[in-house]
ZALUM-652835 format. One line per field, with one value per residue (C-alpha): residue in three letters; x, y, z. Coordinates in Angstrom, 3 decimals, decimal comma. Example, Ala and Ser with C-alpha at 12.3 -4.5 7.8 and 13.67 -1.06 7.14 Angstrom:
BEGIN
resn <- ALA_SER
x <- 12,300_13,670
y <- -4,500_-1,060
z <- 7,800_7,140
% end
This chain:
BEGIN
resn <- UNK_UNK_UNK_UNK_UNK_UNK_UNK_UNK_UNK_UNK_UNK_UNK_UNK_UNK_UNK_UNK_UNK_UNK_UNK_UNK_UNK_UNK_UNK_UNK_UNK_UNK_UNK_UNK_UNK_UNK_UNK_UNK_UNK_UNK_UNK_UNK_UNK_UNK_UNK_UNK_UNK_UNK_UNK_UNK_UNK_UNK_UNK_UNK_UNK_UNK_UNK_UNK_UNK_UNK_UNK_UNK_UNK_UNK_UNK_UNK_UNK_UNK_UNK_UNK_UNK_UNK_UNK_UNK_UNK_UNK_UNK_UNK_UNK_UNK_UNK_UNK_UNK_UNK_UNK_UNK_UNK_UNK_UNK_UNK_UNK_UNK_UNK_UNK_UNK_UNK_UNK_UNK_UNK_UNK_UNK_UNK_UNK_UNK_UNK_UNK_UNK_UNK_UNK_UNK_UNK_UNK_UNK_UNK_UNK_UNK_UNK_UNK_UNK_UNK_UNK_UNK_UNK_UNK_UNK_UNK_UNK_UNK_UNK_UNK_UNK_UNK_UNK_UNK_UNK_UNK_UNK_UNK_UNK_UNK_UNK_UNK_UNK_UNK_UNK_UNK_UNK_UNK_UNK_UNK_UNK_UNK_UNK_UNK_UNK_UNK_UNK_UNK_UNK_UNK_UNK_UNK_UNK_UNK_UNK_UNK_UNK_UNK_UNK_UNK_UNK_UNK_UNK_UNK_UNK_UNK_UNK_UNK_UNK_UNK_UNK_UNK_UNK_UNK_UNK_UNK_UNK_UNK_UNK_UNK_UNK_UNK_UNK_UNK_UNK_UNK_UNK_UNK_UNK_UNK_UNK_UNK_UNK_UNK_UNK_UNK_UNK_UNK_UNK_UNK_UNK_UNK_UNK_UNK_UNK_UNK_UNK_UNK_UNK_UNK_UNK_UNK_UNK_UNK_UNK_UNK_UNK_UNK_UNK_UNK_UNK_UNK_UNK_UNK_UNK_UNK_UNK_UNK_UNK_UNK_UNK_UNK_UNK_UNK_UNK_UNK_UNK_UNK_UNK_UNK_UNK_UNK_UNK_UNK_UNK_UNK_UNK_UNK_UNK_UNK_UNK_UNK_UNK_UNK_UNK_UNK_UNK_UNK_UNK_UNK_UNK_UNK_UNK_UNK_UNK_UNK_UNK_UNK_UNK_UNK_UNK_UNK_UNK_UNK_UNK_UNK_UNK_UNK_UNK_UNK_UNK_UNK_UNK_UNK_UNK_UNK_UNK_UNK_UNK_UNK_UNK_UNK_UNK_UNK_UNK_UNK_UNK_UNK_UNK_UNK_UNK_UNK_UNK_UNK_UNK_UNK_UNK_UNK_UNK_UNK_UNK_UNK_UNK_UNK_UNK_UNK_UNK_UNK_UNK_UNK_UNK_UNK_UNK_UNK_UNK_UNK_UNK_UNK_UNK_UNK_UNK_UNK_UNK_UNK_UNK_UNK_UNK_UNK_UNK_UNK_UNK_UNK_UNK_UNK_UNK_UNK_UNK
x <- 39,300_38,940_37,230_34,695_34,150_33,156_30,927_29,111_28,583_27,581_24,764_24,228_23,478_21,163_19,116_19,020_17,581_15,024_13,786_13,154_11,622_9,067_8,522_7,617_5,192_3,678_3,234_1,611_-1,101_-2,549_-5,648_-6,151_-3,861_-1,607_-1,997_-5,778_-4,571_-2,500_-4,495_-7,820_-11,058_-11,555_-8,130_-8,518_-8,321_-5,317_-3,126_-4,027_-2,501_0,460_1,006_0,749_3,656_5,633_5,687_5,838_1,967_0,541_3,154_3,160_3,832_7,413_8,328_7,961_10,148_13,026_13,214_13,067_16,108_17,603_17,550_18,993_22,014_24,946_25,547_23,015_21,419_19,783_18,001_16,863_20,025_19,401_15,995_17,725_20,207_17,608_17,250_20,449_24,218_25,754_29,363_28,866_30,405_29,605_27,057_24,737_22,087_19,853_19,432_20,939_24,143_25,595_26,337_27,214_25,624_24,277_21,725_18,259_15,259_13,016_11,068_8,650_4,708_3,476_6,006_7,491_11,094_13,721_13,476_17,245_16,898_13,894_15,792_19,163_16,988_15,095_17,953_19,778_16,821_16,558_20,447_20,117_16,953_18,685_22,100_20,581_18,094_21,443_23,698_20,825_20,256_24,192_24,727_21,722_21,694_25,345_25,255_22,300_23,391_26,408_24,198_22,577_25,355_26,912_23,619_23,021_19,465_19,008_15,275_17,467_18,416_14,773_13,680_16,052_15,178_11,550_11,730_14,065_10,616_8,384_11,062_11,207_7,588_5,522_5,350_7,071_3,647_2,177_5,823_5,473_2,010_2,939_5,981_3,752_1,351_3,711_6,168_4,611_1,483_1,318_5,084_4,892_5,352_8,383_9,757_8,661_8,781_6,348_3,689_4,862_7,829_10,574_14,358_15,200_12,961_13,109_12,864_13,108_16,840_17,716_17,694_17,163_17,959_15,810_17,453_14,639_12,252_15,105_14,698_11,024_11,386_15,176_13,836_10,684_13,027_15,822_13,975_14,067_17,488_18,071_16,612_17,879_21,476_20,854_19,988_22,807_25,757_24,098_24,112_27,595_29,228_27,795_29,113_32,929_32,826_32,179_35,576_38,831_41,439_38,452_39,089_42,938_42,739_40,593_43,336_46,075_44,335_43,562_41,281_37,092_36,945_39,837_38,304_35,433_36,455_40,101_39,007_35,491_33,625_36,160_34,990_31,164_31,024_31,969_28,157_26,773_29,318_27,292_24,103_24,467_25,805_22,968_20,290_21,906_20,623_17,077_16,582_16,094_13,423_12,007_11,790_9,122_6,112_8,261_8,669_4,867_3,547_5,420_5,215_9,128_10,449_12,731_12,487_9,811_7,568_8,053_7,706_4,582_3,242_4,124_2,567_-0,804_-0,233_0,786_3,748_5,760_9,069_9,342_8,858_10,818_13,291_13,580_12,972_16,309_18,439_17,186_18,212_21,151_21,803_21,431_23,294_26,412_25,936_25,940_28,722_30,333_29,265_30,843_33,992_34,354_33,063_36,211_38,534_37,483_36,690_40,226_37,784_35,987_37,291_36,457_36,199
y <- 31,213_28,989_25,820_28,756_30,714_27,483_26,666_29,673_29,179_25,814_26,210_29,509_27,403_24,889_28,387_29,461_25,670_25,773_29,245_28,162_24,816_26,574_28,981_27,238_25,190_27,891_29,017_26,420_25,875_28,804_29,093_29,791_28,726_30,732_29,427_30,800_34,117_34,303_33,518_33,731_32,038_32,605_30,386_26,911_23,806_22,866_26,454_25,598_22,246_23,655_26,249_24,107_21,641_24,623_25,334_22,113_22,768_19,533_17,260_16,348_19,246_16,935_16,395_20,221_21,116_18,013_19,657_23,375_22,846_20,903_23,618_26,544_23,757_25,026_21,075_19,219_16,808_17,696_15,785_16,799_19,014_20,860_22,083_22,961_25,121_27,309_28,332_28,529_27,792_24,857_22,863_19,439_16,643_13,226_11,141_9,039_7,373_7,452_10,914_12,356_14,328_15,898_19,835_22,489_25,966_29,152_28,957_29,015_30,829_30,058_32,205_34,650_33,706_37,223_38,460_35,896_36,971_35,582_35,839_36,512_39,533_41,213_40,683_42,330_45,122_45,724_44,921_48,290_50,387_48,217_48,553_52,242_52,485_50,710_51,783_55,717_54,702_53,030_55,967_58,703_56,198_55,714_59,908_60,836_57,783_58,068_61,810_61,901_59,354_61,006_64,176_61,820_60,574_63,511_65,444_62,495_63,404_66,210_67,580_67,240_63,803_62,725_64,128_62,102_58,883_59,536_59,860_56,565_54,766_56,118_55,349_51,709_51,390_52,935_50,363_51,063_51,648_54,000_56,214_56,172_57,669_60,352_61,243_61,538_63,431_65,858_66,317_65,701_66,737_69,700_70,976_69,371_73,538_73,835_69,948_69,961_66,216_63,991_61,118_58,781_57,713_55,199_56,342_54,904_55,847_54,297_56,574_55,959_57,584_54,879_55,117_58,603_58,751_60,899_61,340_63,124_60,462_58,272_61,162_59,730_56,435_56,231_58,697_55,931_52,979_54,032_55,654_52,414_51,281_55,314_55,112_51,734_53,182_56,410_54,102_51,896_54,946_56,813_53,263_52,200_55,567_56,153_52,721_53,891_56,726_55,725_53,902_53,855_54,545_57,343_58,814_58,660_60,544_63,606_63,160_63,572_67,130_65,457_67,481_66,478_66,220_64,292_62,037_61,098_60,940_59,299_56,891_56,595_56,705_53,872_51,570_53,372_52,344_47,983_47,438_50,276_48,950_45,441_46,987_49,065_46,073_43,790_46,234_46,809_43,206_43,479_47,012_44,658_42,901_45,944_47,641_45,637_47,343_51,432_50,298_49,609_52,595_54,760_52,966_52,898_50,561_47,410_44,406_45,038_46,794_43,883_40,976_42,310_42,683_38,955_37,742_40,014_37,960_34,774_34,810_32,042_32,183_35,767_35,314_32,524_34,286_36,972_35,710_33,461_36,479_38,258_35,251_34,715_38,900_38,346_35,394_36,576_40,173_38,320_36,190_39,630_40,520_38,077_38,870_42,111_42,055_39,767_41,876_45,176_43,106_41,026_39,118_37,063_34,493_32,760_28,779
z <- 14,235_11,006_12,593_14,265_11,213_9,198_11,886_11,693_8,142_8,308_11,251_8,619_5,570_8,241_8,851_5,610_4,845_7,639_6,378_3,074_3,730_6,505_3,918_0,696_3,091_4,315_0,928_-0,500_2,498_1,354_-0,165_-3,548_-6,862_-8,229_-11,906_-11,582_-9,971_-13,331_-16,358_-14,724_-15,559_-18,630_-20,475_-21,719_-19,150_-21,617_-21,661_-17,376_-17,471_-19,181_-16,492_-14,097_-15,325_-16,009_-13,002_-10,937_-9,446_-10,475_-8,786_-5,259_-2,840_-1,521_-4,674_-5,403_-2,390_-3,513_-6,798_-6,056_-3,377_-6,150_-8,676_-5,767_-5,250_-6,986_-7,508_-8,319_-10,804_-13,648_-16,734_-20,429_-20,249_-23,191_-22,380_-18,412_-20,971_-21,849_-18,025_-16,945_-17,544_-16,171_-16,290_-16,614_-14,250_-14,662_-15,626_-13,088_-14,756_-17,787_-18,634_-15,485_-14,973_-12,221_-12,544_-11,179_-11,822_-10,220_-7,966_-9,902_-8,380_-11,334_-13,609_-12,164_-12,419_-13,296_-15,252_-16,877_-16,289_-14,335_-10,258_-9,961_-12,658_-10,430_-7,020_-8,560_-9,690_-6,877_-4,109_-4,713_-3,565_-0,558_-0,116_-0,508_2,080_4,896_4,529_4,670_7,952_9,120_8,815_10,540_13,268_14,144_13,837_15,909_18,431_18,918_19,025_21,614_24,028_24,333_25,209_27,478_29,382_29,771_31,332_33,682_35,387_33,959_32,429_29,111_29,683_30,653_27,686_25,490_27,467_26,526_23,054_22,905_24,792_21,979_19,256_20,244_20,910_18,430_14,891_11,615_9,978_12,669_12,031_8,666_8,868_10,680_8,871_5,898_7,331_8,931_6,487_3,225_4,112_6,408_5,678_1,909_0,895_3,472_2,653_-0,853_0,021_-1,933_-0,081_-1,884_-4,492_-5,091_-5,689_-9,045_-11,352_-15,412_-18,561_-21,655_-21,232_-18,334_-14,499_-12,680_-8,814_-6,724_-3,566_-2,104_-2,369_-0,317_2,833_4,492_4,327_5,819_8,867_9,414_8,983_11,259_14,257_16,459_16,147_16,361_20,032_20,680_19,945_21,632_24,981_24,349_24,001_27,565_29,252_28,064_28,122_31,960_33,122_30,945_32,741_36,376_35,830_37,792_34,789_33,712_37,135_36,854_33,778_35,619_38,677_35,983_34,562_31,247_29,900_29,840_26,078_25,532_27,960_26,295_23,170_23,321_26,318_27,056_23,749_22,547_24,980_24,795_21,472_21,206_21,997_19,726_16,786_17,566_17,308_14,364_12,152_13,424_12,961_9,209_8,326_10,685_8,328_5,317_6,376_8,132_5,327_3,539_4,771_4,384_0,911_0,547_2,603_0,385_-2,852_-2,479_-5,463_-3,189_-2,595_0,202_-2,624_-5,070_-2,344_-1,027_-4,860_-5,313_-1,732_-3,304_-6,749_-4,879_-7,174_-5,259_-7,334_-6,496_-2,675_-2,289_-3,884_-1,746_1,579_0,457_0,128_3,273_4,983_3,541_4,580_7,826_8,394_6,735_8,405_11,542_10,867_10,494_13,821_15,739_13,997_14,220_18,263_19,086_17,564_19,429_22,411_23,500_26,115_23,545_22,408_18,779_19,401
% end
């Protein structure tokens, strides 16, 4: 179980790696600077130069890439110490040549290019919207997939049943965007004097007297978010819970005059439910990234709002930034996954 888990988060870290390195490339093919994007046309050639160094634009682009992975390190090396001080905290280990020490530290995303703050501030701002986004689509997709598979199953072939199997097909098929659309239109639109729901709007809001929540603004953009893994689920509990329930110790239980509910709920939704459990925690970490283009169709404030901002402002800290915790999400939810599958499921074995 050890040696596995260690495995998994060592071919996790090589992902994580390979994700970041694909992405600050891609990054930096693309046209247009940054700097410019920032200060615009009319600064000095000078205050540009000095942006530019700040930043690490005006060295080459490997060089870039050996010291940005340097700085995300939690040990790494690091010269002019006490101007690195002024970014972040470090402990010091030992010395390695002129003006280099080895230390260890926090991972440092850098400073953001458009607003001067932090990355690691913006990303632990915006994160809990995100959080709050996908663990709400989460929890209506599990309720109502769960809840209408079982339906499913247990109207086999019936108009009912169809019914249910055709709006799983136009859940999985039909894009985030195009749902998100029509959920505005319908109920913030047409039924906004029913709903009282509004177009657009994020969850935490900031006042001059702190952070408000409003929980209605969460409602649209968790139904568009978890629609498809809703009708995924709702597929996966009438396929697993019709195969439970075709067998033999299912039939021995009928034989015996157990009664139908206890049935399915003692018996055959525990055994239903191992691929659904998978499903549900994998689509938990997909949701994240999924998110990114709810948050910006409904001006919802996440990290999906913010990233996209940054990709308009080509603010590379910021992307980079997030993009490295997504990653990181999903490999540790999935790492989670595997664990939690072998314990409900005595045929897998961890190796």
């Amino acid at each position: 179980m050890l040696k596995y888990i260690l495995w998994r988060f060592f071919s996790g870290f090589l992902v994580i790696l390979g994700v970041t390195v694909v992405v600050f490339f891609i990054f930096h093919v693309l046209p247009g600077n940054p700097v410019d994007s920032l200060l615009g046309r009319d600064k000095s050639e000078e205050t540009r130069q000095r942006v530019m160094r700040e930043y690490r634009f005006d060295r080459p682009i490997y060089e870039q890439l050996i010291l940005y992975l340097n700085d995300l390190s939690p040990i790494s090396v690091h010269w002019h110490l006490e101007k690195n001080r002024k970014k972040f905290d470090y402990i010091e280990l030992l010395p390695i040549g002129d003006n280099k020490t080895l230390v260890v530290k926090m991972p440092y995303f850098g400073h953001s290019i458009s607003r001067g703050r932090p990355v690691i501030d913006i990303l632990l701002e915006d994160i809990e919207g995100t959080l709050w986004l996908s663990a709400a689509a989460m929890l209506f997709a599990s309720l109502f997939g769960v809840g209408m598979g079982m339906i499913g199953a247990l109207n086999q072939g019936s108009r009912l049943d169809k019914i249910i199997l055709g709006l799983s097909v136009v859940g999985i098929s039909t894009p985030s965007f195009i749902t998100a659309i029509l959920v505005q239109l319908l109920f913030a639109y047409h039924w906004a004097n029913w709903t009282e729901l509004e177009l657009q709007g994020s969850l935490i809001v900031k006042t001059e007297y702190g952070r408000e929540y409003h929980f209605k603004n969460l409602i649209l953009p968790a139904l568009t978010l978890g629609i498809r893994p809703m009708a995924i689920i709702m597929q996966l509990t009438r396929n697993s819970l019709i195969e439970v329930l075709s067998q033999d110790y299912i039939r021995t239980a009928r034989a015996k005059g157990v009664p139908k509910h206890l049935i399915i709920l003692k018996h055959a939704m525990k055994n239903a439910l191992n691929p659904v459990i998978t499903a549900v925690t994998g689509w938990l970490a997909s949701l994240m990234a999924g998110a990114f283009f709810v948050e910006f169709i409904f001006k919802y404030r996440g990290l999906g709002f913010d990233t996209m901002q940054a990709v308009s402002d080509k603010d590379f800290p910021v992307v980079m930034g997030s993009t490295i915790v997504v990653a990181s999400f999903f490999v540790l939810v999935n790492i989670l996954v595997d664990i939690i599958y072998a314990y409900l499921d005595p045929r897998i074995k961890l190796r």
